[in-house]
N, C-alpha and C positions, 0 to 999 in steps of 0.2 A: 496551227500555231496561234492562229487569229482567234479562234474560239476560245483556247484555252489560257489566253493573256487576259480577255474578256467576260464574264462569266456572266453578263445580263446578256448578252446578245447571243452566249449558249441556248440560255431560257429563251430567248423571245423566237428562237429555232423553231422550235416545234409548234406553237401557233401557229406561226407562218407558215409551214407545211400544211398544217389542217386545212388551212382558210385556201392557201392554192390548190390542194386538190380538190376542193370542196367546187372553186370555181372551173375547175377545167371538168369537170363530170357535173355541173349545172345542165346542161341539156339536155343529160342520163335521162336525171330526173324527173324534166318539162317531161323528156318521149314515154316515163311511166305515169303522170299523171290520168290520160286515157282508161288504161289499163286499173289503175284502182279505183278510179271512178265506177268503172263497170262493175268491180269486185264490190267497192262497197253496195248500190243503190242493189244490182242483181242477186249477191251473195248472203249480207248482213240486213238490206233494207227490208228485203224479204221475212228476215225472220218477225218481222213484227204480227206476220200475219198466222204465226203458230199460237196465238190467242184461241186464234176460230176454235181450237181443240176443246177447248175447256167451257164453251159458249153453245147455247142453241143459237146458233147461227143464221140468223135472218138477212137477207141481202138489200132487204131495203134501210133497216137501221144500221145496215154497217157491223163495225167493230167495235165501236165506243158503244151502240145504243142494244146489242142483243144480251139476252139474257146469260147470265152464269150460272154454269151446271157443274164445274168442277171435272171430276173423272167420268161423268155418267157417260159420256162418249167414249171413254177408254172398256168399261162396264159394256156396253152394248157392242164394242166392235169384236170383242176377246169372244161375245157371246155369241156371234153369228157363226154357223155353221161350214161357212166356206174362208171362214178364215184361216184359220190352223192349217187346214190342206194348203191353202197359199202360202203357208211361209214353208210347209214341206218342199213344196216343189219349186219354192224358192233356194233354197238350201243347198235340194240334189243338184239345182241343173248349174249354180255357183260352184258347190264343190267342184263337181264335173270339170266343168271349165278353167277351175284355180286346178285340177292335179293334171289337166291332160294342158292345159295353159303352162305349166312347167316342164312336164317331162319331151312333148312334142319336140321345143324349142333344143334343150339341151342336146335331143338325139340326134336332131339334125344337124347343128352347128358340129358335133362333133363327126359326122361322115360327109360336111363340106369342108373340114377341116384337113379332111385326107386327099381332099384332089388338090393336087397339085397347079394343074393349068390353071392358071389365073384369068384367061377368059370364059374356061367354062365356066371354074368358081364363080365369077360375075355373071353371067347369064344365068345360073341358078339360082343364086342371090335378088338380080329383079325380076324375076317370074315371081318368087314365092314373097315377096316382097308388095308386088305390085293388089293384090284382095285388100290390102291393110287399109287402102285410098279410096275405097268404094264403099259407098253410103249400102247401109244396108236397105235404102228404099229402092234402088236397083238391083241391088243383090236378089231380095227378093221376088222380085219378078223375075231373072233366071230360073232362082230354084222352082219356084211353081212351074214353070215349064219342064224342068230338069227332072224336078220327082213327079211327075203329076204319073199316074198310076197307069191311065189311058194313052197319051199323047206325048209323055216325057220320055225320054231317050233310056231312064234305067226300066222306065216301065217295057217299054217295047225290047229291053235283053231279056225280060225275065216271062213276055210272052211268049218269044221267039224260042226259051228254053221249055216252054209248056209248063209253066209254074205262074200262080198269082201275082199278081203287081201288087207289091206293098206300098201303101198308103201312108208316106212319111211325116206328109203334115197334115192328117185327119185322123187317124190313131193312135189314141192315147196314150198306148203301149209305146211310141215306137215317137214320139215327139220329142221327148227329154232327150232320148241318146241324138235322134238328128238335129237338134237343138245344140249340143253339145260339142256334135263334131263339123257343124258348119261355123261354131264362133270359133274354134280351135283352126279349123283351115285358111280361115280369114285371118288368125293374126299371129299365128305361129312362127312366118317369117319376120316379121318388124320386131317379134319377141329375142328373136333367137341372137340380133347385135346385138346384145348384152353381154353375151356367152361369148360370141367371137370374139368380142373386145374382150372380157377376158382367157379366151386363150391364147389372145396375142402374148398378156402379160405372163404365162410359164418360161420360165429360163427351157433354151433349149437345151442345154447342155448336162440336163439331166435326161434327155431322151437319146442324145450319144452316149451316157455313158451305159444308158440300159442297153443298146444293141452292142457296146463292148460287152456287156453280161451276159448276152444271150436272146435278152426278151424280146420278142415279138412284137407285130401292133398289137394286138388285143390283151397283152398283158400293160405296154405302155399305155395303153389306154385305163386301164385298172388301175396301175400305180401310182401314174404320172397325171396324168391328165383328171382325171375325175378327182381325185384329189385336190388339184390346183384349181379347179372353179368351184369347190364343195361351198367355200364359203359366201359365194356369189348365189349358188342354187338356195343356199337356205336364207340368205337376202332376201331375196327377191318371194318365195316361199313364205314368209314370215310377215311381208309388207303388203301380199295378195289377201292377207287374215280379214284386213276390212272392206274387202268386196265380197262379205260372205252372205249378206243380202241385196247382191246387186245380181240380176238373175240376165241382165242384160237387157233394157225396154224398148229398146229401133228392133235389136232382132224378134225377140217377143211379139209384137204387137204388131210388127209387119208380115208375121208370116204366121200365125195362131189364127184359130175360129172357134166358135164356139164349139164343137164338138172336141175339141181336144183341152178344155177348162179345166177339167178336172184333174191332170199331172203339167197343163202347161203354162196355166196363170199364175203368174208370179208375183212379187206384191206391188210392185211396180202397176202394174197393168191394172193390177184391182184396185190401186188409186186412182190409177186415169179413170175407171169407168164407174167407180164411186163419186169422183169429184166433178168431171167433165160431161159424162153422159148421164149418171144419175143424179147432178147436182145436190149429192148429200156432203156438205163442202167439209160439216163438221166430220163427219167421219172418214172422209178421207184426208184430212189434214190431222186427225189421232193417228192414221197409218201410218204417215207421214214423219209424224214426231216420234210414234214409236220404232221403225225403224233407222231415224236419224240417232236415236239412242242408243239399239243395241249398237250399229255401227261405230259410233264412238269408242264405246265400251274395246272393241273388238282392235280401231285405231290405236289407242293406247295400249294395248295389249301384246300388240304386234311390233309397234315402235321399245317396248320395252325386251322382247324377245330378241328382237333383232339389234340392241344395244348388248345383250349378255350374249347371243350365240357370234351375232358376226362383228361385233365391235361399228356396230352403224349410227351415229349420232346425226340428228339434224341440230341441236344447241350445244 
C-alpha cells in the first residue's frame, strides 16, 4: 500500500535491489578474479604469439624484429608430405572416439538403468567411473605392460592359445582401433551421467501404462526410453562436432612410437615435434592456427545444429 501511495520510492526499488545483490555476491566475484586472471594471460595472452605464423621466425629478434613472410609458412606446411596423412589419422581416430564416445555411454546407462539394487547400481557406477581420474601418464604404463606382445597378460592368452601376440602399440594396422577403444574405456563411465540424469527425467507412467499394453522391456526400451534421451544424444552428438581435430595428445603421445607415425600421429603431436623437438616454431604455430580454424568453423557449426535440432542455446 506503501509503494503504491508513493511512486518515487516504487522507482528507487529496483536500484536498491541491484546495488544489494550486487553487494551480497561481492566475494563471488573477488573468488573469480583468480580464475580469469589465468583465462586471460594463459588463454587470450597467448594468442599474441600466432604472429610467429606469418613470420620467419627467429628467436633471437623475437616477435617485433623477425621477418614477414605472410602465408609462405601456410604454402610450405600444406606442402610437406606428412601432413595430410596427419590430419587423416587425425580425423579417424576423433571420429572413432566422438561415435563410439556416444554410443558406449548410452548403451550402458541404459542396462544400469535396469538393475534395480541400488548397491549394485552404485558399485558399478564407481568402477566404471573410477579410469575417468587417471592421468593417462599412468595409464600408460599399465597398457604397455598389458599389451606388450611378449610379457603382457593379452599376449601370454594368445601364446598359451598357439597363435601370435598382436602388437597393439607397434602396428600400424592395429594403433587407431587400440587408440580408440582405450579412450572409450577410460571415459565412457563419467560420459554416461549425462544419460542417467536424463533418464531420471522420463515420466514413469508411461512405462506402466506400456506393461498395461502389453510391452515388454525391450520394446519399452524402443518406445519409451530411447525416445526420451533422443534429444540429449543428439546434444551432446552435435556439441562433440568440435573436437573433430582433437585426436587426443596425453593418450597419443604417451603411448605412440615412431614405427606407428604413419596412421597414429595426429596433428597434435606433429606440433609438439615440429615446434618442441624440431624447433620449427613457424610451422608449427601455422599447424597450430590452422587447426584452431577449422575447429572454430566446426564450434559454430555445431552450436548452431544443436540450437535447430535440440533447442540448446548458450545466449
Amino acid at each position: 500500500m506503501e509503494n503504491t501511495l508513493n511512486p518515487k520510492k516504487k522507482e528507487n526499488a529496483a536500484p536498491n535491489h541491484k546495488r544489494d545483490k550486487f553487494t551480497r555476491q561481492l566475494p563471488l566475484y573477488f573468488m573469480l578474479i583468480p580464475a580469469v586472471v589465468l583465462v586471460v594471460v594463459y588463454s587470450y595472452g597467448s594468442m599474441a604469439g600466432t604472429v610467429i605464423a606469418f613470420q620467419k621466425f627467429n628467436l633471437a629478434k623475437g616477435l617485433f624484429g623477425s621477418e614477414w613472410v605472410g602465408f609462405k609458412n601456410f604454402e610450405s606446411l600444406f606442402s610437406m608430405p606428412t601432413f595430410w596423412p596427419v590430419i587423416r589419422n587425425t580425423i579417424v581416430i576423433a571420429l572413432g572416439k566422438m561415435i563410439g564416445g556416444i554410443i558406449v555411454p548410452v548403451i550402458f546407462s541404459l542396462l544400469l538403468n535396469e538393475i534395480a539394487h541400488s548397491g549394485v547400481k552404485r558399485t558399478f557406477q564407481t568402477m566404471v567411473y573410477l579410469p575417468n581420474f587417471l592421468s593417462w601418464v599412468i595409464l600408460a604404463g599399465l597398457f604397455f605392460d598389458i599389451l606388450s606382445p611378449s610379457t603382457g597378460i593379452i599376449g601370454r592368452i594368445f601364446t598359451a592359445l598357439g597363435l601370435d601376440a598382436p602388437f597393439f602399440l607397434g602396428d600400424p594396422k592395429l594403433f587407431p582401433g587400440t587408440m580408440i577403444v582405450l579412450d572409450i574405456w577410460k571415459g565412457f563411465g563419467f560420459g554416461s551421467v549425462i544419460y542417467l540424469a536424463a533418464l531420471t527425467g522420463i515420466d514413469q507412467n508411461l512405462y506402466e501404462a506400456a506393461q498395461i499394453d502389453g510391452a515388454n522391456r525391450i520394446q519399452q526400451t524402443w518406445h519409451i526410453t530411447l525416445p526420451g534421451i533422443l534429444s540429449t544424444v543428439i546434444l551432446m552428438t552435435v556439441l562433440s562436432m568440435s573436437n573433430i581435430l582433437n585426436g587426443g595428445f596425453d593418450e597419443i603421445y604417451n603411448l605412440y612410437n615412431a614405427s606407428v607415425y604413419s596412421t597414429g600421429d595426429i596433428l597434435d603431436t606433429f606440433v609438439f615435434r615440429l615446434g618442441i623437438e624440431n624447433a620449427q616454431f613457424a610451422l608449427s604455430t601455422a599447424a597450430g592456427l590452422f587447426k584452431s580454424g577449422v575447429s572454430f568453423v566446426f564450434i559454430v557449426a555445431s552450436y548452431w545444429l544443436a540450437d535447430k535440432f535440440a533447442g540448446y542455446r548458450i545466449f
